[in-house]
C-alpha positions as CSV (number, residue, x, y, z in Angstrom):
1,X,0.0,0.0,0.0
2,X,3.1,2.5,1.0
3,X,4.9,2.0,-2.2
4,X,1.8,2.2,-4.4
5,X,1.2,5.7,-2.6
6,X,4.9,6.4,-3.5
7,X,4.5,5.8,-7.1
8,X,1.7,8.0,-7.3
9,X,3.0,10.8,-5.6
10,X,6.3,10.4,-8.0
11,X,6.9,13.3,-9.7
12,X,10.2,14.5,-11.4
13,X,10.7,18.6,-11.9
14,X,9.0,19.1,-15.0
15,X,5.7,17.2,-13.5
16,X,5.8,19.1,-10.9
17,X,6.4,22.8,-11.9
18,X,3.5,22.1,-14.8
19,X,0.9,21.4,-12.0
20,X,1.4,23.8,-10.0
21,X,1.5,25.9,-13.0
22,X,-2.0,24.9,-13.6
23,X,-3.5,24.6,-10.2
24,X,-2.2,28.3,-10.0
25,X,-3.7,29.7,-13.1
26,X,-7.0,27.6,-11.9
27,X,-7.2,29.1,-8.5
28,X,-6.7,33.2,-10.2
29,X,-9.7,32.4,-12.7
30,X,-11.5,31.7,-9.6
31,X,-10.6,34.7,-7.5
32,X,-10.7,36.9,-10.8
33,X,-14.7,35.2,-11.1
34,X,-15.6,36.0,-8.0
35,X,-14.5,39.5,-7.9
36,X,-16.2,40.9,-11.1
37,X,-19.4,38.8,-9.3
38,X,-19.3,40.6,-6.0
39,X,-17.6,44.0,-6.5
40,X,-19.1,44.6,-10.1
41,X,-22.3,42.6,-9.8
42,X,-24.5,45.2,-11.5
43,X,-22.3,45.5,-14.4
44,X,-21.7,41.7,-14.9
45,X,-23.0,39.6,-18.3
46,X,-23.7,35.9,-17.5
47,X,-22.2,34.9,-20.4
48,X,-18.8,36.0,-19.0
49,X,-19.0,34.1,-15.6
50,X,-20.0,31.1,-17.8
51,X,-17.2,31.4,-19.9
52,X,-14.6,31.6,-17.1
53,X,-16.5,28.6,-15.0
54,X,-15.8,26.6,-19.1
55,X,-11.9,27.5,-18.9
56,X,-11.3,27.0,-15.2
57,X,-13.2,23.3,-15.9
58,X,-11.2,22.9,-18.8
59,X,-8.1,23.0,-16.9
60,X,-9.3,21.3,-13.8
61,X,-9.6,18.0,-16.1
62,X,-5.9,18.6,-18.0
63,X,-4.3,18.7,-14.7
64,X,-6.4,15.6,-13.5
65,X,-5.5,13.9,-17.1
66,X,-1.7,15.1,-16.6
67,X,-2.0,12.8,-13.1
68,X,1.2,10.2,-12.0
69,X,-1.4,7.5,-12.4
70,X,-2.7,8.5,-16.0
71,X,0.7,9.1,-16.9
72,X,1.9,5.5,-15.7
73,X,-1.3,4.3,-17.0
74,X,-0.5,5.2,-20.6
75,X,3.4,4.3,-20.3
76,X,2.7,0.5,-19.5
77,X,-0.5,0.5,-22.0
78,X,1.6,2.0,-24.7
79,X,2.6,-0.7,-26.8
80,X,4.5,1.7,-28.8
81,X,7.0,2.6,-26.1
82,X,8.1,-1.1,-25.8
83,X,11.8,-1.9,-27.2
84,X,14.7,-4.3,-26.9
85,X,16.6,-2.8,-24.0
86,X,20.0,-3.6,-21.2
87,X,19.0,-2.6,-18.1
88,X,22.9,-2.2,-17.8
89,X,23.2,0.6,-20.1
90,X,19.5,2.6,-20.5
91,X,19.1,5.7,-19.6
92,X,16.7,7.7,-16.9
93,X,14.4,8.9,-20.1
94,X,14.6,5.3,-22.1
95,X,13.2,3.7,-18.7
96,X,10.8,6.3,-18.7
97,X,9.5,5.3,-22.0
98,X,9.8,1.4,-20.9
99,X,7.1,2.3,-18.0
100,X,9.4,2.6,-15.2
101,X,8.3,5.5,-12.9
102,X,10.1,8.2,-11.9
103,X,11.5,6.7,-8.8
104,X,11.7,3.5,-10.0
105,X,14.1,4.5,-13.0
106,X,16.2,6.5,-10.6
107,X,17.0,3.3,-8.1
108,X,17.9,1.8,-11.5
109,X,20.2,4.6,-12.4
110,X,21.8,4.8,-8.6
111,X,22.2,0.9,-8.6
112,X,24.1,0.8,-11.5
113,X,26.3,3.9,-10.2
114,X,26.8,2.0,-6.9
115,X,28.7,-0.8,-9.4
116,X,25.4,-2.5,-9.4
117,X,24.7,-4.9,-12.8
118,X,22.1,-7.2,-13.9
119,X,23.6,-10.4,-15.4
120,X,20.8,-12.3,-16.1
121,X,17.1,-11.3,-17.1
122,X,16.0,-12.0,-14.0
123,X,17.8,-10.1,-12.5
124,X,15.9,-7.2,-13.1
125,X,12.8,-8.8,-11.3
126,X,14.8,-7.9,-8.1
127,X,15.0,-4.3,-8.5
128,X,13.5,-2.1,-5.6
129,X,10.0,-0.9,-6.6
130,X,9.6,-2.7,-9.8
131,X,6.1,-3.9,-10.4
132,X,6.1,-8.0,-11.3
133,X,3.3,-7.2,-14.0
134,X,6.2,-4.8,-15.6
135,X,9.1,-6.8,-15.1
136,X,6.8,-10.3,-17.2
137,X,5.7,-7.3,-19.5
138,X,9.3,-6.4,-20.6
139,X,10.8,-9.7,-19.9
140,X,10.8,-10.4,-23.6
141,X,12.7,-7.3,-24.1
142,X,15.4,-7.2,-21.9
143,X,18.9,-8.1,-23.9
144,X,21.7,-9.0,-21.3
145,X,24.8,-11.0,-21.8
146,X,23.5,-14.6,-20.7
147,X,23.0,-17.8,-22.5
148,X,19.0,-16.7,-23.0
149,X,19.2,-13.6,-24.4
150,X,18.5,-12.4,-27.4
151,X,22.1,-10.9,-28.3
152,X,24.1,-14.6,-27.7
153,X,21.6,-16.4,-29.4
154,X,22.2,-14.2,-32.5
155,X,26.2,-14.5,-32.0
156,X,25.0,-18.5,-32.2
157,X,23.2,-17.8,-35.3
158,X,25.4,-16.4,-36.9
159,X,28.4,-18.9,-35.8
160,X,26.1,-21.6,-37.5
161,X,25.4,-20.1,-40.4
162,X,29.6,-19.7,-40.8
163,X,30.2,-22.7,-40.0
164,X,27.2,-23.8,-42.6
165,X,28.6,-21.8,-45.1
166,X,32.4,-23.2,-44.9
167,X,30.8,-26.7,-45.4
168,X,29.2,-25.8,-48.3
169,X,32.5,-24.9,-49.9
170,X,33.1,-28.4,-50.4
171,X,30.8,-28.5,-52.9
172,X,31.3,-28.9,-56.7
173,X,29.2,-27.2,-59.5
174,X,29.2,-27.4,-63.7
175,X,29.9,-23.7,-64.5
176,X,28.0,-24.1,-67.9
177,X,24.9,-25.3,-66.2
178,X,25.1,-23.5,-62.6
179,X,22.6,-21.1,-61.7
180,X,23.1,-17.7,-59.1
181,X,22.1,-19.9,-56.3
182,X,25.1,-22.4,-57.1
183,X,27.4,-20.2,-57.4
184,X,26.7,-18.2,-54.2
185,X,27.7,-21.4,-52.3
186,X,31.4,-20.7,-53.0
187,X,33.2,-18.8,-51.2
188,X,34.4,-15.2,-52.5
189,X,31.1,-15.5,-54.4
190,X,28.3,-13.0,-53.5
191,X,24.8,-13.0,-55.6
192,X,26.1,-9.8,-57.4
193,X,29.6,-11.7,-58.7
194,X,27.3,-14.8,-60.0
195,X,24.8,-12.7,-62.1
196,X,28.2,-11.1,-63.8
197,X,29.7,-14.7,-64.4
198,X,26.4,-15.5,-65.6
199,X,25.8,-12.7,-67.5
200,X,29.3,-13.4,-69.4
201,X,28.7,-17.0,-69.6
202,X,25.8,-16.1,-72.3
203,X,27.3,-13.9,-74.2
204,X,30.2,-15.8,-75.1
205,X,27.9,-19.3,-75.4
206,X,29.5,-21.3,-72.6
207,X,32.7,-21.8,-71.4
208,X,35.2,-24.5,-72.7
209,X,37.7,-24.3,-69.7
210,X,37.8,-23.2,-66.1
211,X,40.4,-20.6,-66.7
212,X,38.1,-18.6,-68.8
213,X,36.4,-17.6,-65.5
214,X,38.7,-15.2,-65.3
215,X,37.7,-13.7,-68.1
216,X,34.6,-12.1,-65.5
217,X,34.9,-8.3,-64.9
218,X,36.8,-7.6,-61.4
219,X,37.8,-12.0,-61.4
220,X,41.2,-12.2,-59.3
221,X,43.7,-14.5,-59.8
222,X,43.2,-15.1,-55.9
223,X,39.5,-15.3,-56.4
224,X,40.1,-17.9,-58.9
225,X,42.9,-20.2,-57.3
226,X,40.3,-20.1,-54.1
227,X,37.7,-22.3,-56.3
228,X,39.0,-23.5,-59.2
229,X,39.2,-26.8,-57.1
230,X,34.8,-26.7,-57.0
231,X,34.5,-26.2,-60.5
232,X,34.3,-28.7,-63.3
233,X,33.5,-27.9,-66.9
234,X,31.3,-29.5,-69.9
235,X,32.2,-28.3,-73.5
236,X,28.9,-29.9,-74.7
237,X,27.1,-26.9,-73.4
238,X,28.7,-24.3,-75.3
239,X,26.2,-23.2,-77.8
240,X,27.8,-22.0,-81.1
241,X,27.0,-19.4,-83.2
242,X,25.6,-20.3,-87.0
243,X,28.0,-17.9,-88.6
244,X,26.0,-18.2,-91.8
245,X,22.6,-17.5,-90.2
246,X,23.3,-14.9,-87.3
247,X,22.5,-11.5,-87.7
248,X,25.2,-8.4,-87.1
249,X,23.7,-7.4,-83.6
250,X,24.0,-10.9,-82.0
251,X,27.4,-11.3,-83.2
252,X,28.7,-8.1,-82.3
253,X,27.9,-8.5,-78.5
254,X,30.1,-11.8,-78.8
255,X,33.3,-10.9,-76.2
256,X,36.0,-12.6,-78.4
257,X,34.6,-10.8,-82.1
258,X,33.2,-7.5,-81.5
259,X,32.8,-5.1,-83.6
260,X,35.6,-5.2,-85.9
261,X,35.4,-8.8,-86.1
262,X,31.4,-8.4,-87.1
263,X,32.1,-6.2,-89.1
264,X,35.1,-8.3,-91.7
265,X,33.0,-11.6,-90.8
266,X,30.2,-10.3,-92.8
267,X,32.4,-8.7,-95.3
268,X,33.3,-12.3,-96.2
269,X,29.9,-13.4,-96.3
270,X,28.3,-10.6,-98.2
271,X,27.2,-12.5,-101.2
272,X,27.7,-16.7,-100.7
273,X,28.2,-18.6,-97.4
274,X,31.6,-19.2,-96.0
275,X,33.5,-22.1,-94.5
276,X,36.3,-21.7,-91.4
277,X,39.5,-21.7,-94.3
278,X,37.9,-18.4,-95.7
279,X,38.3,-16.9,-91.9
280,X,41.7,-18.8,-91.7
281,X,42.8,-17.0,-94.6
282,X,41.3,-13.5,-93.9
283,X,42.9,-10.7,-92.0
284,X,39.9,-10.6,-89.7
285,X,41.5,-12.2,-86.6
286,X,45.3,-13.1,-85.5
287,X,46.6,-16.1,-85.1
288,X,45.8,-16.5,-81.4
289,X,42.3,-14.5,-81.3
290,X,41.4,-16.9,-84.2
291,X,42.4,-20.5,-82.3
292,X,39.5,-18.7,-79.4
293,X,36.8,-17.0,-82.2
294,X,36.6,-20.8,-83.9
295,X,35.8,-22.7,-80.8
296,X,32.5,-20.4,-81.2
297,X,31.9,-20.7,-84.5
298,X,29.4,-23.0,-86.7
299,X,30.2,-22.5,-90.6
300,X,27.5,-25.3,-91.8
């Protein structure tokens, strides 16, 4: 019975200097009423003593609203106000906001200055002047630095999901077949790097070794050597361009012809169809561009 008196009657500064604020402006519309009544009775309207009896209501039911035990009230009610919290490190306002009251948060504060600490959620159930309906209210809120808390149980999390992630590096995936998914397994390989290997992989029809990974955009040498041992390679996938049947735009966006290699490719081909020895002879590619272009290349 004491301490719920106590937590009524808890009032910081700012609580207190606004009643008294109020009460005193309530009290002057009184004694301002009641003087125009008595000493100017003759000269008084009704619809001024009305007026002032409205306004000195008004403010009679804003103080009453502005109360410890409304305020109280709407803390705990406010489902709004509750947050993950450590009762180690919030502050006097933050317990405010929780539902603490005034004197409550400050025994929090001055236990935690006294080299007080909480090292277990239920810890906090012993604080002085705590209600027990608060503490099972924010019990699924408090974050300290036990085995049950919110904060280890993510540092587990995300142990497991390293540890889950360095076992799937022992995987092994077809890189003319694998999707974004695959390739995200491997380590070094984020969803952004395996749309650009992707990405590459169809514009130049497939790849017909490993090493041409490297060929990617921003694709290390270290990058490579870290999972060159998880990748294995089918040439059968490589899908070939029908150099007698493709049209200038599609071959142009080929990464080993280009443009200038479109462009003497259909030069040859302007009037008949044309068989690898007429690229063989040409000028269109050197000898070492030209052992790469072929391996992409369908003359029939």
């Amino acid at each position: 019975m004491i301490n719920h008196i106590t937590k009524y009657f808890a009032l910081n500064r700012q609580e207190r200097n606004g009643m008294i604020a109020v009460a005193s402006l309530v009290v002057l519309l009184l004694v301002v009423k009641y003087f125009i009544v008595y000493h100017y009775k003759t000269q008084t309207k009704e619809v001024l003593v009305i007026a002032l009896d409205d306004i000195a209501t008004k403010l009679a039911e804003q103080n009453k609203e502005a109360s410890p035990e409304s305020y109280n009230t709407t803390s705990l009610n406010s489902k709004d106000s509750l947050f993950y919290f450590n009762p180690n490190t919030i502050n006097y306002e933050q317990a405010l906001m929780l539902g603490f009251s005034g004197k409550t948060a400050h025994t929090l504060i001055n236990y935690r200055n006294k080299g007080g600490k909480f090292n277990k959620v239920i810890d906090l159930k012993k604080l002085y002047g705590l209600d027990e309906s608060l503490f099972e209210k924010l019990q699924p809120f408090i974050v300290v630095k036990d085995n049950n808390t919110f904060d280890t149980k993510f540092k587990k999390q995300e142990k497991e999901n390293k540890f889950a992630k360095k076992e799937k590096q022992n995987i092994t995936i077809e890189i003319n077949s694998a999707d974004s998914v695959q390739w995200n397994q491997l380590k070094g390989i984020s969803f952004g790097r395996a749309r650009m290997i992707i990405k590459y992989r169809t514009m130049l029809g497939g790849f017909y070794n490993i090493e041409q990974i490297k060929e990617v955009k921003y694709f290390t040498d270290s990058l490579y050597d870290m999972i060159k041992a998880n990748l294995t390679v089918n040439p059968a996938l490589v899908q070939k361009l029908k150099v007698n049947a493709v049209d200038f735009k599609t071959m142009v966006h080929h990464p080993y012809i280009k443009y200038e290699g479109t462009k003497c490719i259909f030069a040859l081909k302007r009037n008949k169809k044309i068989v690898a020895n007429d690229l063989i002879n040409s000028s269109c590619f050197s000898r070492e561009q030209l052992e790469k272009v072929l391996l992409y290349l369908d003359f029939e």
